[in-house]
N, C-alpha and C positions, 0 to 999 in steps of 0.2 A: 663060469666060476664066480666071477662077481655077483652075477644076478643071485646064487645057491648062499656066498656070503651075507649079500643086503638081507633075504631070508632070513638066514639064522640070526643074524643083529636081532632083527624085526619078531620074531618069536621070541628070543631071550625077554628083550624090553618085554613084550608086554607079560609074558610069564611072571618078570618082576614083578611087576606092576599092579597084578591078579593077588600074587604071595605077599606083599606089604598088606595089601587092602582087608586080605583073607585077616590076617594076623591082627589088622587095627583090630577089624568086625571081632576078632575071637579075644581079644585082650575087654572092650567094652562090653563084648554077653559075659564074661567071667567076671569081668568087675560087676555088674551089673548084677548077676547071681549071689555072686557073695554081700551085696548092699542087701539085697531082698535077703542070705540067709540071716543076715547080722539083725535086720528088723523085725522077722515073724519067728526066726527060733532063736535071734539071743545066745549064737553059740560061740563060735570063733573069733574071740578079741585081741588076738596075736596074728592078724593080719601085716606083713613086712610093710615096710614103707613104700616100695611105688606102688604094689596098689590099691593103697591109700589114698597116696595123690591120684592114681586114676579115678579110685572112684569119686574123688571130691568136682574133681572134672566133667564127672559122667551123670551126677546123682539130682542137680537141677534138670535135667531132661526126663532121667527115669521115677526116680525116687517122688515127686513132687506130685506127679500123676498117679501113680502108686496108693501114695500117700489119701490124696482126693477121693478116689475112689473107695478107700476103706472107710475113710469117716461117713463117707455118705452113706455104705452097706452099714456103718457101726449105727449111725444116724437111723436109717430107716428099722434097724432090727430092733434098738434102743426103743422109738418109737409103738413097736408092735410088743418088746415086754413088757414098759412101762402098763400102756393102755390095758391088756387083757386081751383085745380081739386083733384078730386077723381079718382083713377083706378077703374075699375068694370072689373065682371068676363067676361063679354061679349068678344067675340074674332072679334066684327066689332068696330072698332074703334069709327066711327060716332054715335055709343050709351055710348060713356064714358061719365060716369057724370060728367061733368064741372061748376063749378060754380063761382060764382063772389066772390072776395073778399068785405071786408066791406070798408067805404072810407077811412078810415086809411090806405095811399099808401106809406105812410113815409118810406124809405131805407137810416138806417144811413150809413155812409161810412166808407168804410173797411179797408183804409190805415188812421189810428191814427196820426193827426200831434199836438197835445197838447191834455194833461187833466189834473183838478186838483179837486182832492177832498179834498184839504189844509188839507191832513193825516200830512203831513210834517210842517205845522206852528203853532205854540203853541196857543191855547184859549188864547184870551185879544192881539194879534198881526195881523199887517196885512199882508197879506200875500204877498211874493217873486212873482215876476212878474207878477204883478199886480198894476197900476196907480193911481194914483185918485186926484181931486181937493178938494174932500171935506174929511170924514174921516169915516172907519168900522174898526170892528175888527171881528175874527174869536170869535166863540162859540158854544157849545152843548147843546142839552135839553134836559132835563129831564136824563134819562140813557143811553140816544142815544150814542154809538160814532160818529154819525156823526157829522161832523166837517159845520159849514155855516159859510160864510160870512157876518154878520150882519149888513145893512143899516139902517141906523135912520135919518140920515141928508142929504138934498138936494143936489145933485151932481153928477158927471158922474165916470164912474169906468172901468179900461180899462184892461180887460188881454191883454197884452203884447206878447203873446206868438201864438194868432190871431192874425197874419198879413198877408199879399198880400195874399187874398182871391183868392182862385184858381177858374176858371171858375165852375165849379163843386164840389162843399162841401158843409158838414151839420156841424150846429152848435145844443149842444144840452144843456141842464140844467135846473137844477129843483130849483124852486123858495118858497116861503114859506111867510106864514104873520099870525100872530094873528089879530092884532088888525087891524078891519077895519068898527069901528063905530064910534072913535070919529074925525076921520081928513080922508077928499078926499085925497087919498092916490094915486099917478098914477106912473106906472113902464113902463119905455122905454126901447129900446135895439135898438143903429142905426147901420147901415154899410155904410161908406162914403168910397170917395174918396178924400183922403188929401194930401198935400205936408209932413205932419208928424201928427202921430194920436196924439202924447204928446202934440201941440200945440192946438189940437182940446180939448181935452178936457174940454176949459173953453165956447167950443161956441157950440151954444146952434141953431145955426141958419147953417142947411147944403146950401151947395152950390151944391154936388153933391155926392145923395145917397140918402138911406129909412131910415124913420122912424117911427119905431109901438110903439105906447104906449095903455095900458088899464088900467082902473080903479075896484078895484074886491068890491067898495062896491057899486057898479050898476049893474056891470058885462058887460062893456059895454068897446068898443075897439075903436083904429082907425089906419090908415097909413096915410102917405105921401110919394109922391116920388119927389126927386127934380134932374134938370139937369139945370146948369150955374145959379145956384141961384133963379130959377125959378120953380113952383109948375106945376107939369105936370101930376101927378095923385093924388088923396085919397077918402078915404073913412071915414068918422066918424061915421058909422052907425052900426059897427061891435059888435057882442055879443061872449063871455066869460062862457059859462055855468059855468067853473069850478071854477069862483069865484063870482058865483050869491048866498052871504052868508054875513051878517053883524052880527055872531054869535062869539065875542072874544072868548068863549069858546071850539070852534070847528075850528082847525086850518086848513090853507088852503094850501096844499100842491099840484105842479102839475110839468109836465113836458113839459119842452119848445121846440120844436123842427123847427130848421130854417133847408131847404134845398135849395140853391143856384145850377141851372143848367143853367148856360150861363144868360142870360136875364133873365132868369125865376125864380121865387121867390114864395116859396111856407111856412106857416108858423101855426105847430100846437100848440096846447095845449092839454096835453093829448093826447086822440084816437080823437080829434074834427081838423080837416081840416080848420083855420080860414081862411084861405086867400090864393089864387092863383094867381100870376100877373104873365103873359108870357111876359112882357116889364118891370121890374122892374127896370133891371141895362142897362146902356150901354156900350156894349160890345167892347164901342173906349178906356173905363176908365178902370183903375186899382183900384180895390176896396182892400183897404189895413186897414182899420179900423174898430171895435169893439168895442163897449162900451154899458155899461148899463146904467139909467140913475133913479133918484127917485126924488120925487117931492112930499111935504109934503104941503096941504094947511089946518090950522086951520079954523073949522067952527062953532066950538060950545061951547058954555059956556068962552069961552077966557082959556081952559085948555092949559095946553104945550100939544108938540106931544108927542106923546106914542106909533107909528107907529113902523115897522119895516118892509124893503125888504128884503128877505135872498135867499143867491143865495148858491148851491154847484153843486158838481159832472158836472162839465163847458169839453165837449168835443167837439172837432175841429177834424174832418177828410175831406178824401177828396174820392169825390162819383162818381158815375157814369154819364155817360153821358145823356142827356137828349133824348128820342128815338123822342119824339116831333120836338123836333128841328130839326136832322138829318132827318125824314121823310118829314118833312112838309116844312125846309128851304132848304132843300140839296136836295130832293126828292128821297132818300134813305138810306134805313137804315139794315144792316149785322147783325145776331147774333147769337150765340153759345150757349144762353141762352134757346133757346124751345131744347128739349130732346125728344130723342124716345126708347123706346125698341129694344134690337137687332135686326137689320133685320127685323122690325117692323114699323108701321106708327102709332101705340101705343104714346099717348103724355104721358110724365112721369108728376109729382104731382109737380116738382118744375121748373113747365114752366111755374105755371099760375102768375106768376110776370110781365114776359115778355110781354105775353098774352094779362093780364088789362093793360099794360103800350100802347099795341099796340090796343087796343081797348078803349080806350079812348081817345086815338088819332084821331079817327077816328068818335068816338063821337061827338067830339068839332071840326070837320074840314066834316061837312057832304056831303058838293062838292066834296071831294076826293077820288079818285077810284085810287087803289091798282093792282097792281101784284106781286103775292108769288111765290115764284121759290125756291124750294128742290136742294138740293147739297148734297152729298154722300162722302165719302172716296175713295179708290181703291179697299177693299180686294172686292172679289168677281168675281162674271162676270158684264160685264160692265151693258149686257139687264138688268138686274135682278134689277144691281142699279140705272140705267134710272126710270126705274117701280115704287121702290121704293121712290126714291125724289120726283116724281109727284104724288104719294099716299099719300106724307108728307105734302106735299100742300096742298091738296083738304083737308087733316084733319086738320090743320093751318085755313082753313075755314071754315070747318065746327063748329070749336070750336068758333070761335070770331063771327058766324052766329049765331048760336045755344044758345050759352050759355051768349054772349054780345050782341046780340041786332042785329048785323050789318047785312044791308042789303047785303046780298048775291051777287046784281048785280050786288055789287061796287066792288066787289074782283075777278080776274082772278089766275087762279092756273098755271103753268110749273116747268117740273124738269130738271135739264141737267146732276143728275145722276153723274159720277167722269169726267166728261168731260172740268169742270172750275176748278181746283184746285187752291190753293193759294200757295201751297207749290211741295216739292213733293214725299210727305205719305211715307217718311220715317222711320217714329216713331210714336207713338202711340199720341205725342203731336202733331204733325203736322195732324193725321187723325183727330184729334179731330177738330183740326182748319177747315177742310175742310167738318168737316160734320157739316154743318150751311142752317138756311135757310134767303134768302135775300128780301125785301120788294121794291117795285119798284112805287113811284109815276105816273099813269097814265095822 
């Protein structure tokens, strides 16, 4: 009878023992699920309080990993939109999947010459360099910290800090408006050429330089471009998806994006591509001027305005060269920008930049026929890397044939292999410079 009692003690304990355990493991996969449903669907935010505290317990072990692993998948898929091309396991080159990017070609620029997100000027002030004829002030909404510029009255507004426009830079900033039902509300942004932009700011009328204005309760756009006072391009026919909404309820938030490449003038909103002018500026002027502009007209009932433009997060850098113009003005164009795999005619995932820049060149100039010529470093044997550069070619076109459209006839291939250096492969920066491939107007 003792021994059948020690027994059952001896069973019960560990039966406990199993059913605690069971019950942690199933309180942690439950917490642990609803941490993952709360982050990939965003749905149940009326989770009770323990567990809450469980999962706060739980969510450094799972959550952290979790986490890791998605930016890396976010990372490498990022990578593969951004570029154009995919690698494949294939070992022939001419089967790599290549694909086109979407038309959002927008590349801000890399060297930073002003920004201001007015973190630095108190709500209810205006902000430190920054101009104006008429009058804002900074403000936040709602819980936001972010800090806007708020326009309500008629006027131009100058950062200061945008001056003598480099051949090559993007302007970038994000705009905002509530109310756009009871007053025609229009937002400008010009770039001139002036003898001094503080004197520009009360005129309204350029002499030389662009100006785009749109309207967001129509959703409808326009430019102009002027040289010696005179109108020499526009358009008033232009659409605005991103503020096709007469809803005060539903505010209207977007991102402006200006790129200036020599003469060439290209300007988004959003991922939308509004406008491409390859003769915007001329490239005799110094374009030294920036400003925004708001334009308040009452139309209904005789109310006051109640309007608002708000402007933040305003970046000025300076960009890359335009490969258009180089290929198409110069009739050639050098770059270090397409990639290959070691010793390989392998195109890497972050060429296809280059790629649509140079096939879309090519797009829009379809009388022009090309020659690609492969360039190599030294290490090696010289044959090997002859071989090479002219295998880099043929897959330079096979890529813009294949996967952009272009006719094959228009493109001729040669390598010359390390036989044209520009330096002399000294160092690992100088091989680099010399492993390029160069584009040749026929």
């Amino acid at each position: 009878m003792k021994t059948i009692l020690t027994i059952v003690i001896t069973l019960f304990t560990v039966c406990m023992s199993f059913s605690q355990e069971t019950v942690g493991e199933r309180v942690v996969k439950n917490a642990k699920d609803k941490t993952y449903q709360r982050g990939e669907q965003k749905s149940d935010e009326t989770v009770d309080g323990a567990l809450n505290k469980v999962e706060e317990g739980i969510k450094g072990i799972f959550k952290k990993k979790d986490k890791k692993k998605k930016q890396e998948s976010a990372a490498e898929n990022q990578e593969t939109k951004d570029s154009g091309i995919q690698n494949s396991s294939s070992e022939n080159s001419s089967t790599k999947s290549i694909k086109k990017n979407s038309k959002f070609d927008f590349e801000p620029g890399q060297k930073q010459l002003g920004f201001d997100d007015f973190s630095t000027t108190n709500v209810g002030d205006f902000p430190l360099g920054w101009n104006t004829n008429s009058s804002a002030e900074i403000v936040t909404l709602d819980e936001s910290n972010q800090k806007w510029l708020s326009i309500t009255k008629d006027g131009f507004f100058l950062p200061e800090f945008i001056k003598d426009l480099p051949e090559n830079c993007t302007i970038e900033f994000d705009v905002f408006t509530r109310y756009v039902s009871n007053n025609i509300l229009m937002y400008s942004f010009y770039i001139n050429a002036v003898d001094s932009p503080k004197k520009d700011l009360d005129n309204k009328y350029i002499q030389n330089g662009f100006n785009f204005n749109w309207r967001p309760v129509v959703g409808s756009a326009s430019y102009f471009v002027y040289e010696n006072g005179e109108e020499v391009s526009k358009n008033e026919g232009l659409k605005v998806n991103a503020f096709l909404t007469n809803n005060p309820e539903n505010p209207i938030i977007a991102r402006v994006s200006i790129w200036r490449q020599k003469s060439r003038l290209r300007v988004y909103v959003n991922e939308d591509k509004i406008l491409d002018l390859p003769q915007a500026f001329d490239p005799k002027l110094k374009y030294n001027s920036f400003k925004f502009g708001a334009e308040y007209m009452n139309y209904s009932n005789g109310r006051e305005q109640d309007d608002e433009f708000m402007v933040a997060n305003v970046r000025y850098a300076v960009a890359g060269e335009d490969t258009r113009s180089k290929l198409i003005t110069e009739g050639r164009f050098v770059t270090n920008g397409i990639l290959f795999d070691v010793n390989s005619d392998s195109i890497k995932p972050e060429s296809g930049t280059v790629l649509k820049e140079i096939a879309s060149t090519l797009q829009e100039n379809p009388t022009v026929k090309v020659k690609i010529i492969g360039h190599t470093d030294s290490d090696g044997d010289a044959n090997s890397n002859l071989t090479l550069s002219q295998k880099r070619a043929v897959a330079v076109k096979t890529a813009l044939s294949t996967f952009y459209g272009i006719d094959g006839s228009r493109i001729e291939t040669d390598g010359k292999g390390e036989s044209q250096p520009l330096n002399k492969n000294a160092n690992a920066t100088e091989k680099a410079t010399n492993r390029r491939v160069e584009f040749i107007k026929l």
